[in-house]
C-alpha positions in Angstrom: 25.1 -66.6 -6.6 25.5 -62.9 -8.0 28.4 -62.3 -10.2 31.5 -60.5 -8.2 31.2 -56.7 -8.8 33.9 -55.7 -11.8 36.3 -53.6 -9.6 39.0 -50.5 -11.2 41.9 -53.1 -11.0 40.1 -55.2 -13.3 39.8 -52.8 -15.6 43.7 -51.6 -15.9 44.2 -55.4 -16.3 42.2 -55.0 -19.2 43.8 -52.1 -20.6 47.6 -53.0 -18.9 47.7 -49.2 -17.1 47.4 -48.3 -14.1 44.8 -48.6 -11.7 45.5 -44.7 -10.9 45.5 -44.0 -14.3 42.0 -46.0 -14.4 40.3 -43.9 -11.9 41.6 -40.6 -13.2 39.4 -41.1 -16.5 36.9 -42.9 -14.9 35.8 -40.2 -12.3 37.0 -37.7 -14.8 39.9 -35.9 -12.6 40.6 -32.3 -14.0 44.3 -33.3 -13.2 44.5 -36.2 -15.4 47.7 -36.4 -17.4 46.2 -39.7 -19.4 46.4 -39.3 -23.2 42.9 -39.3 -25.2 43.8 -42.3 -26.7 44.3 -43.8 -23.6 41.1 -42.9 -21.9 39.3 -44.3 -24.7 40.5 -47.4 -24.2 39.8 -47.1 -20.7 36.5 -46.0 -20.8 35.8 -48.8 -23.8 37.2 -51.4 -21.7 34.9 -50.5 -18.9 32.2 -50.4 -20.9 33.1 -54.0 -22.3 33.2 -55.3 -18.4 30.2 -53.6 -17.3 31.8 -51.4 -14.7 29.7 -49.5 -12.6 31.5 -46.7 -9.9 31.2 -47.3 -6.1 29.1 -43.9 -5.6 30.0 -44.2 -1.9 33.9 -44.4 -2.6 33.6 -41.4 -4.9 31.3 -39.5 -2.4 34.1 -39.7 0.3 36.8 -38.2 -2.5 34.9 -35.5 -3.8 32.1 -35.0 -1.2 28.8 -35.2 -3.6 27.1 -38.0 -4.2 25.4 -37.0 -7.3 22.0 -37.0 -5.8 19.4 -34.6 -5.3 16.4 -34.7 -3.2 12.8 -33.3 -3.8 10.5 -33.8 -1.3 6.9 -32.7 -1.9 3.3 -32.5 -1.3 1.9 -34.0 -4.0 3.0 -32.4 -7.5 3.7 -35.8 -8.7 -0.1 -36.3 -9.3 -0.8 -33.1 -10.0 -1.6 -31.9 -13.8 0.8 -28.7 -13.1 3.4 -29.8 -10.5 4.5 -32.5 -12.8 5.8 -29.5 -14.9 8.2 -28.3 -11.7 9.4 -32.1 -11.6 10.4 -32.4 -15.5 12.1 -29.2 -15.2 14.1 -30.0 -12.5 14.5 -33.9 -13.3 16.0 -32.4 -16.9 18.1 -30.2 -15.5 19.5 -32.2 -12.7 20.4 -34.8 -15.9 22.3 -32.1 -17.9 24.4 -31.6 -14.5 25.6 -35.1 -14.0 22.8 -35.3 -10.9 19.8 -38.1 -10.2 16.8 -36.9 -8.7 15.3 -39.0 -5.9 11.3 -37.7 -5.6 9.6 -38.4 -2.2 5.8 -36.6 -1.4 4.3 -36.3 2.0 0.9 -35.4 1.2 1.3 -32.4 3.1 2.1 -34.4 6.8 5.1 -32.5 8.8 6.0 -35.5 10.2 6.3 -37.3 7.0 8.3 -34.3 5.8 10.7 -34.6 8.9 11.2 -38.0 7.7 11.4 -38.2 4.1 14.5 -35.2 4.9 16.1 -37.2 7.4 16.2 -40.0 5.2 17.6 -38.4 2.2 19.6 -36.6 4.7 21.2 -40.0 5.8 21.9 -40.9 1.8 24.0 -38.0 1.8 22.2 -36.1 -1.5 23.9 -33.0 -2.1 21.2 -30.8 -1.6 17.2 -30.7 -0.5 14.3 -29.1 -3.0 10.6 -28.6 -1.4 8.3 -28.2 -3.7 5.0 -27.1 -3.0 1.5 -26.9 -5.2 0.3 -23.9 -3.9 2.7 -21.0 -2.7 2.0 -21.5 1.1 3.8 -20.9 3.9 6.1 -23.9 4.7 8.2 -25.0 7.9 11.3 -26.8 6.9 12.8 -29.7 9.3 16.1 -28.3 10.5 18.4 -30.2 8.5 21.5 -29.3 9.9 25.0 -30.0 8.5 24.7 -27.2 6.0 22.9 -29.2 3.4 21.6 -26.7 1.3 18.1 -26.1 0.3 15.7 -24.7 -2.0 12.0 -23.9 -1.5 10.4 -24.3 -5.1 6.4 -22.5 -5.2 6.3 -22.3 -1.2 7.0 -19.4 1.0 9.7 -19.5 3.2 9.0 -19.3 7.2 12.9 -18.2 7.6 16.0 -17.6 5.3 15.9 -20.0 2.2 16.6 -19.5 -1.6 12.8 -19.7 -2.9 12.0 -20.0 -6.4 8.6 -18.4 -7.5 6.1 -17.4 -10.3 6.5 -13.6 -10.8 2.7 -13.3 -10.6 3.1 -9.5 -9.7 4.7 -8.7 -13.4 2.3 -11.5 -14.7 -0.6 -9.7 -13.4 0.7 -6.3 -15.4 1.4 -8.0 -18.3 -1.2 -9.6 -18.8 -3.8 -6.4 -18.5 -1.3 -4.7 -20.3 -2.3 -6.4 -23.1 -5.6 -5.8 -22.8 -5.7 -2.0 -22.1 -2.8 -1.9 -25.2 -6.1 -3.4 -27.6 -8.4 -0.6 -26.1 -10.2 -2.2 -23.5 -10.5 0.6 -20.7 -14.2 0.7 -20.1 -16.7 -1.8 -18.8 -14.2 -4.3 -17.6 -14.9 -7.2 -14.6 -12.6 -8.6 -12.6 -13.7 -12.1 -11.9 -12.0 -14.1 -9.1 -11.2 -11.7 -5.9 -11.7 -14.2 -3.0 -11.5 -11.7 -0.1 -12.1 -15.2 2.7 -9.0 -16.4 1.2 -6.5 -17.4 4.1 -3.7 -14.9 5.3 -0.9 -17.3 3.7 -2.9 -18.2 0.3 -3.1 -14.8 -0.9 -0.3 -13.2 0.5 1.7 -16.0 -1.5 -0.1 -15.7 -4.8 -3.7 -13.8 -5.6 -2.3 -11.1 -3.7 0.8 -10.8 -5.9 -1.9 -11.3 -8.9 -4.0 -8.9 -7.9 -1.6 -6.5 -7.2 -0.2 -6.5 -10.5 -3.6 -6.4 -12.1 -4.1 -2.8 -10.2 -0.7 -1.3 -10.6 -1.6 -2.0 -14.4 -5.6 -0.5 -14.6 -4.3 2.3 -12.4 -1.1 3.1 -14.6 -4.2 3.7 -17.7 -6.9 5.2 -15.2 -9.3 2.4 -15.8 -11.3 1.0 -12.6 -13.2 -2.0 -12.9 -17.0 -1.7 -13.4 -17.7 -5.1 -11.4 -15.2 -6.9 -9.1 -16.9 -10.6 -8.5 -15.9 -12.8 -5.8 -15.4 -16.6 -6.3 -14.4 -19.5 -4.5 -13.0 -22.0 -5.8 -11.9 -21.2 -8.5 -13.3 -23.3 -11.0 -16.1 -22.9 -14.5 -19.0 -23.8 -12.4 -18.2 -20.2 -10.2 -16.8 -18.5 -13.1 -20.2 -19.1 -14.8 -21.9 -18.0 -11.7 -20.8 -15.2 -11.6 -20.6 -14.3 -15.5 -24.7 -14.8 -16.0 -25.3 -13.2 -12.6 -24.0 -9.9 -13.8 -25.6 -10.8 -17.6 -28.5 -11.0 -15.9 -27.9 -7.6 -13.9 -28.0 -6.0 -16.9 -24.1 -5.7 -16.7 -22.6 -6.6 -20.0 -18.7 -6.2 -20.0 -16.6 -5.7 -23.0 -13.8 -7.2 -21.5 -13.2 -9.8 -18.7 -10.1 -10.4 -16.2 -10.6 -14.0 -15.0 -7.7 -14.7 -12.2 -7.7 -18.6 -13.6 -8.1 -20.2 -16.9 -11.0 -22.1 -15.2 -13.2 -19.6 -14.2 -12.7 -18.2 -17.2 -13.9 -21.6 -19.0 -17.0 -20.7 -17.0 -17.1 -17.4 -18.0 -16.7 -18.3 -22.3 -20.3 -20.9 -21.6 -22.0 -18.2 -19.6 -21.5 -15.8 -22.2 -22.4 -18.1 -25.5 -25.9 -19.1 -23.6 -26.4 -15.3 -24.3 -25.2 -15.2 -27.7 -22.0 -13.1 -26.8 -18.6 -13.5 -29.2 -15.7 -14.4 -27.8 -13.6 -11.6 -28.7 -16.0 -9.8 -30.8 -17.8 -8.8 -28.2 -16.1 -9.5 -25.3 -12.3 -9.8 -24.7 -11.0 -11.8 -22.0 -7.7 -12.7 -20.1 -6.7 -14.8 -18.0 -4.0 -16.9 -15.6 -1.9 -20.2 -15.6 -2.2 -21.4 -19.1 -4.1 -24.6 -18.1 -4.3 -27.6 -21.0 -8.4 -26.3 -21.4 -6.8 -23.1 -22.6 -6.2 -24.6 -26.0 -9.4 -26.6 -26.5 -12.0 -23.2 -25.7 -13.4 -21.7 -28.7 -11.3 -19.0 -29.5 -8.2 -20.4 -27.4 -7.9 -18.7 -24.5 -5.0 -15.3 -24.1 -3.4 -16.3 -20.8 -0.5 -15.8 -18.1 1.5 -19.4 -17.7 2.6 -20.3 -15.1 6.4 -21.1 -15.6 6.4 -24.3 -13.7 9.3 -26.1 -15.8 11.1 -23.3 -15.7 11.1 -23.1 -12.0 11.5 -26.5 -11.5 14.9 -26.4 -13.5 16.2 -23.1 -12.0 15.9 -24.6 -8.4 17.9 -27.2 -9.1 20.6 -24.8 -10.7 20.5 -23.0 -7.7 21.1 -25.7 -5.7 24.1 -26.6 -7.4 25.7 -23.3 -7.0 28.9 -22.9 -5.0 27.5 -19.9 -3.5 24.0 -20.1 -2.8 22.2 -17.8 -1.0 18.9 -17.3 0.8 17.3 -14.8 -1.8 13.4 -15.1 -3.6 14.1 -15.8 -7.2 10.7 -14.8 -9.8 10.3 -16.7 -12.4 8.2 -14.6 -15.4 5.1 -15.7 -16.5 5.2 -15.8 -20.0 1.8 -14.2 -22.0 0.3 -17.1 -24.7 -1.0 -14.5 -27.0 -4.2 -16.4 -28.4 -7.9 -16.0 -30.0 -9.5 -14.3 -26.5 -8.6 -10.5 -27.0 -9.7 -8.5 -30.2 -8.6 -4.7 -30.7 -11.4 -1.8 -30.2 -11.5 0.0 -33.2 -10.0 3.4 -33.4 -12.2 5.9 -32.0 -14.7 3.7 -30.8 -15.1 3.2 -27.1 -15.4 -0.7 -26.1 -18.9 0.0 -24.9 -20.0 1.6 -28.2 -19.1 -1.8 -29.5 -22.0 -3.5 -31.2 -24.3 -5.8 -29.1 
C-alpha cells in the first residue's frame, strides 16, 4: 500500500500554526502577514515531511497550472531545434514553469491531438515550434489559451518568434564589403524551385538582406549559383564548376555553413587559401563551422535565444499577435581576410 499523501494540516501540526498560515508560505501569497521566521519553519517542516502541493487545488485558486506546452515537428532530434528547446526549457525554469514537449512529426492530426490533450491538462499556454520557418495551421484551441509560433509562419494572427535573417543577411556582407571585397564575388545557394512558403519564410528574408547590403556598396555578384539542397556535396559542385569556368572569386557568399564546407574542399583541390585568397561568409553557425580550416565567419542562427523569448512572451499578461526577430549574431572567425589598401580583390595574388 502507498503511503497517505502528507496533506497542509499535517504540516501546521508540525509547526503548531495555522493551516491558513501554512498555505500562505507554501503557495507564496503576496498578502502573507507570516513572519520570516515563521515561514522558515514552515517551509523546513515541509521539507522534513516531504510535502508536495496539489497542483490541481492551486490551479483552481490562482488559474495556472505552471505548465507550458511545446508541441513540435521534430526539433527534439534535430542538431539545431534542440537549441529552441534548451532555451525555452531554461527559461520556463527561471519562471517557476515545467515544460511538457510533445512532436508530431509534422501530421495535422497528431497536432490537433497533442493540443487537445495539453489543452485538457490545463497548461497555461501553447508554443509550436517548427524546424523550418513554414507556413503552419494551428488547431483552434479555443478558450483563449494563448499561443506562440516559434520558427513557423503564422496562417492567421499569432505572436511568432523568428530569426531576423533580413538584418542577418546585411550583416553579414557588411562584413565582407567592410574588408574590401567588392569585386568578383559568388553568391552560392539561390534555389529559385524553392516552394512559395520555404523562401518566403527564410531564403527570401536571406536573400533580401544579402541585396539591400551589395546594392547599398554598388557591388553586383559576378556569379549567382543555384543549389539544392543545401549541403557540401552541391556547394562543391558548384565551387569547381565555376573553377573550372575559369571563374575564380575572391570572395564567396554561401547561404549555409554546409555548402560552404563544400565550397572550402573545392577550393583546396585547386590549391586556393582560405582567406588569402578567397574570403568567404556564410549562414547558421552549424557545429562544422568550428572544425574547417580556418573556422568558418558565419551568421547564427539564434535558436536558444528564440526558444527562451517565446516562452517569455507567453507568460506575458498582455500578449499580442505581433512577429518578434530575433538577431543573428555574426561569429567573427578565420574565413575573411582584409584587401590590402589600394589593391582591388582581383589584383590579389593567384
Amino acid at each position: 500500500m502507498s503511503a497517505r499523501r502528507v496533506t497542509l494540516s499535517d504540516v501546521a501540526q508540525q509547526v503548531g500554526l495555522s493551516k491558513a498560515a501554512v498555505s500562505q508560505v507554501l503557495n507564496d501569497h503576496p498578502a502573507s502577514r507570516v513572519s520570516a521566521d515563521a515561514a522558515a519553519r514552515i517551509r523546513a517542516a515541509a521539507g522534513e515531511l516531504g510535502y508536495r502541493p496539489n497542483l490541481t487545488a492551486r490551479s483552481l485558486t490562482t488559474r495556472r497550472s505552471g505548465v507550458i506546452g511545446l508541441v513540435s515537428e521534430a526539433i527534439t532530434t534535430d542538431r539545431f531545434g534542440s537549441g529552441m528547446i534548451r532555451g525555452a526549457l531554461a527559461e520556463a525554469k527561471r519562471q517557476g514553469h515545467v515544460l511538457f514537449i510533445t512532436e508530431t512529426e509534422d501530421q495535422q492530426d497528431a497536432m490537433a491531438a497533442a493540443f487537445g490533450v495539453l489543452i485538457d491538462h490545463q497548461v497555461d499556454g501553447l508554443v509550436y515550434a517548427s524546424i523550418r520557418p513554414h507556413p503552419v495551421d494551428l488547431p483552434d484551441v479555443g478558450g483563449g489559451i494563448p499561443t506562440v509560433m516559434l520558427n513557423a509562419v503564422a496562417t492567421r494572427p499569432t505572436a511568432t518568434v523568428l530569426a531576423d535573417e533580413r538584418a542577418g543577411g546585411e550583416e553579414i556582407v557588411r562584413l565582407l564589403l567592410d574588408a574590401g571585397h567588392t569585386d568578383d564575388v559568388v553568391l552560392i545557394g539561390r534555389d529559385r524551385s524553392a516552394t512559395v512558403e520555404w523562401s518566403t519564410a527564410a531564403i527570401e528574408r536571406r536573400l533580401d538582406g544579402i541585396t539591400t547590403a551589395l546594392d547599398a556598396h554598388g557591388v553586383v555578384p559576378v556569379a549567382e549559383v543555384d543549389c539544392h539542397p543545401w549541403d557540401p556535396d552541391h556547394g562543391y559542385a558548384a565551387m569547381r564548376d565555376l573553377l573550372a569556368a575559369g571563374r575564380r572569386p575572391a570572395a564567396v557568399i554561401a547561404l549555409n555553413d554546409r555548402l560552404a564546407f563544400g565550397v572550402y574542399r573545392a577550393l583546396a583541390e585547386v590549391g586556393l587559401s582560405v582567406p588569402d585568397q578567397v574570403s568567404i561568409v556564410s549562414f547558421d553557425d552549424d557545429d562544422i563551422a568550428l572544425y574547417l580550416e580556418p573556422t568558418l565567419t558565419t551568421a547564427a542562427l539564434p535558436y536558444e535565444a528564440m526558444g527562451a523569448l517565446a516562452v517569455r512572451l507567453l507568460l506575458q499578461p498582455d500578449l499580442v499577435p505581433a512577429e518578434h526577430l530575433v538577431p543573428m549574431p555574426v561569429r567573427v572567425r578565420g574565413s575573411v581576410s582584409a584587401v590590402p589598401a589600394g589593391i582591388r580583390s582581383f589584383d590579389r595574388p593567384h
